[in-house]
N, C-alpha and C positions, 0 to 999 in steps of 0.2 A: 353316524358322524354328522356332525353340525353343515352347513353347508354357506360355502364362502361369498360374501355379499359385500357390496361397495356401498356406502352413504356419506354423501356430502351434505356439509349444512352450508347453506348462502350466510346463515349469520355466523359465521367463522371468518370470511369474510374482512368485514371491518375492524374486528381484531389485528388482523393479520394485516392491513394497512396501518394502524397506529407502529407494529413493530418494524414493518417496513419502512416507516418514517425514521426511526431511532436508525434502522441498520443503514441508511443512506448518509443520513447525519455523521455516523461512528465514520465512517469509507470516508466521507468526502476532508473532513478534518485531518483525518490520520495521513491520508493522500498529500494535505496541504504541509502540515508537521514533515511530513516524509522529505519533502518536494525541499525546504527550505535547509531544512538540516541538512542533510544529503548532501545538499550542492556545496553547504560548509565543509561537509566530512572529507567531498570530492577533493575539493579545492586544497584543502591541507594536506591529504594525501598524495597529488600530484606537485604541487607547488611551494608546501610548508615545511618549516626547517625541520631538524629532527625530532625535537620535544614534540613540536605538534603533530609532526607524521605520527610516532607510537603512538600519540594520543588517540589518534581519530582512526587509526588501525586496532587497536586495541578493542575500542568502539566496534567498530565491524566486526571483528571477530567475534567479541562476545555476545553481541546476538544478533546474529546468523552462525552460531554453533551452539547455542540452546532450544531448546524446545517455547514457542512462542507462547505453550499455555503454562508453561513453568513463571515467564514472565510474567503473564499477565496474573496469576496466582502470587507472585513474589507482590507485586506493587498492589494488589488488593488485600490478600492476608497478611503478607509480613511485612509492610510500614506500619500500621497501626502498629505490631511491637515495637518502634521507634517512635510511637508519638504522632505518623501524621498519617490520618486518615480520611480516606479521598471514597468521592459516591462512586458507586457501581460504572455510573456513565464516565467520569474523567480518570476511574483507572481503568476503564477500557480502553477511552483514546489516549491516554499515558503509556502503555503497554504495548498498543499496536502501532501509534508514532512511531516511537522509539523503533520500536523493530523496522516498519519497514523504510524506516530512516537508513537503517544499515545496508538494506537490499538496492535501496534509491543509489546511495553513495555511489555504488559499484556500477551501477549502471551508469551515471555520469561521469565517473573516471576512465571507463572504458571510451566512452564517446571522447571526451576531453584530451586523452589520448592517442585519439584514433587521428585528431589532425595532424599534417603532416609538422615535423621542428620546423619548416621554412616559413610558414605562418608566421611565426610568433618571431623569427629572427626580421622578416618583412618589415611587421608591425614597428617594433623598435627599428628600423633603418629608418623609417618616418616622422621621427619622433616622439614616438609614444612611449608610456612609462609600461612598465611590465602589466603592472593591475588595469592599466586602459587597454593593453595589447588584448587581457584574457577578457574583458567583458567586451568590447565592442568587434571583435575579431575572432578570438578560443570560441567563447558560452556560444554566440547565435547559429554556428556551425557545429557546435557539439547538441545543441540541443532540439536541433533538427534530425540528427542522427539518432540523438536515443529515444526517439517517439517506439519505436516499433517491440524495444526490451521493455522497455517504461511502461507501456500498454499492457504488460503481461501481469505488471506490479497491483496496477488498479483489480485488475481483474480477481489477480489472488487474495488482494488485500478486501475485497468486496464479499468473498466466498471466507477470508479466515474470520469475519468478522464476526463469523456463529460464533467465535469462541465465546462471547463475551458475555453470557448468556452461564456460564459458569461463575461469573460474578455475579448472579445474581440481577443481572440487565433485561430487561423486556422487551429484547427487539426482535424482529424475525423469529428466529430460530426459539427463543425465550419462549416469546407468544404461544406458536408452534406447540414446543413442548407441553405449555399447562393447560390447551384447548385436550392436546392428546389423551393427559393420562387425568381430565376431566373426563371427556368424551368418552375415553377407553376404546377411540377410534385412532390408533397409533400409523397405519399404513393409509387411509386418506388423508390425513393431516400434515403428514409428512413428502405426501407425494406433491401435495399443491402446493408446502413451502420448495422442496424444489423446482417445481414448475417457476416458481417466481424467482426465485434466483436463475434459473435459466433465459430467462427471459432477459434480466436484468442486463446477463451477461452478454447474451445474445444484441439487444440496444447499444452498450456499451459496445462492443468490439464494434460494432458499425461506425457508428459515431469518433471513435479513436483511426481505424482506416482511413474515413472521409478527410480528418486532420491531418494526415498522414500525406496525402493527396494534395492537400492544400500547400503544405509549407512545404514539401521535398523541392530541391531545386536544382535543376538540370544539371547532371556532371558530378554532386554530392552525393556519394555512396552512403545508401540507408541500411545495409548490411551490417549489423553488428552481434558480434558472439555474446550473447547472455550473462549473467553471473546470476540466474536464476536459484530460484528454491530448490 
């Protein structure tokens, strides 16, 4: 029997930062996608008449109740049979936006209505119009709250963003793979891409704590129930 041996190459290496460059890029956009839609999706779900509630319920629903690489396979392979066809990189972050758009939503609805009615009845006793009550009053109190669900989103969305590498994308995990089945070193090359996303993730949850720390504000319960994956 052959006998089990480890080899690392250094020059695997700078490979492996060019797609760490791509998988930060895909996280940090999708994150921002996420972050804006969301807060629309929240806001009409909590607040909007009924056409726009099904809307943006509808929305949530359909994905966070499909499979994210089905998505991202739909908007890479099946628009080209409709004519529009998009690179590897912008139907990744097309795909992953989108989704965790939906996960965002629910995280800020939860917050949003985590404040107490007498807020917003306050707000208007002072004169304010409803849409001045929810941003200078609802949002900065709801979005101190959902730091700690929120935090869970990056994290996942940082770790799903191998998928994208199924498109045909060269990030991370991409790289990874065709150092791999170059090398025909499939378990060191795979171990050091998780080391780095470990790592990653490891930075990140510090840095989101520290945040956490920073804005919580005395008497503001930061305790909220998930609407996690």
């Amino acid at each position: 029997m052959g006998r089990f041996q480890l080899e690392f190459d250094w020059a695997w290496l700078p490979q492996l930062a060019g797609g760490l460059k791509i998988t930060l890029e895909i996280t940090a956009i999708c994150i921002a996608i996420g972050i804006f839609l969301g807060l629309a999706l929240a806001l009409a779900r909590v607040y909007g008449r009924h056409a726009l509630y099904w809307l943006a319920s509808a929305y949530v629903q359909f994905f966070r109740g499909t499979p994210l690489l089905v998505q991202l396979l739909l908007v890479y392979y099946g628009l080209p049979n409709w004519g529009i066809s998009l690179s590897p990189f912008v139907s990744g972050v097309l795909a992953l936006g989108l989704n965790t758009a939906a996960y965002q939503a629910e995280y800020f609805r939860g917050a949003i209505q985590s404040i107490k009615a007498g807020q917003m009845l306050a707000a208007r006793s002072i004169g304010l119009s409803r849409w001045q009550a929810i941003r200078y009053v609802i949002l900065p109190q709801a979005l101190r709250l959902v730091i700690p669900p929120w935090s869970n989103e990056l994290i996942l969305m940082l770790k799903y963003s191998s998928i994208v590498y199924m498109a045909t994308l060269m990030d991370l995990m991409g790289v990874g793979k065709t150092i791999a089945i170059k090398e025909f070193r499939y378990f060191e090359v795979f171990t050091i891409v998780a080391l780095i996303y470990l790592a990653l993730v490891l930075i990140i949850s510090g840095l989101l704590r520290l945040l956490e720390r920073q804005v919580r504000v005395p008497g503001l319960g930061m305790g909220l129930g998930g609407a996690g994956r």
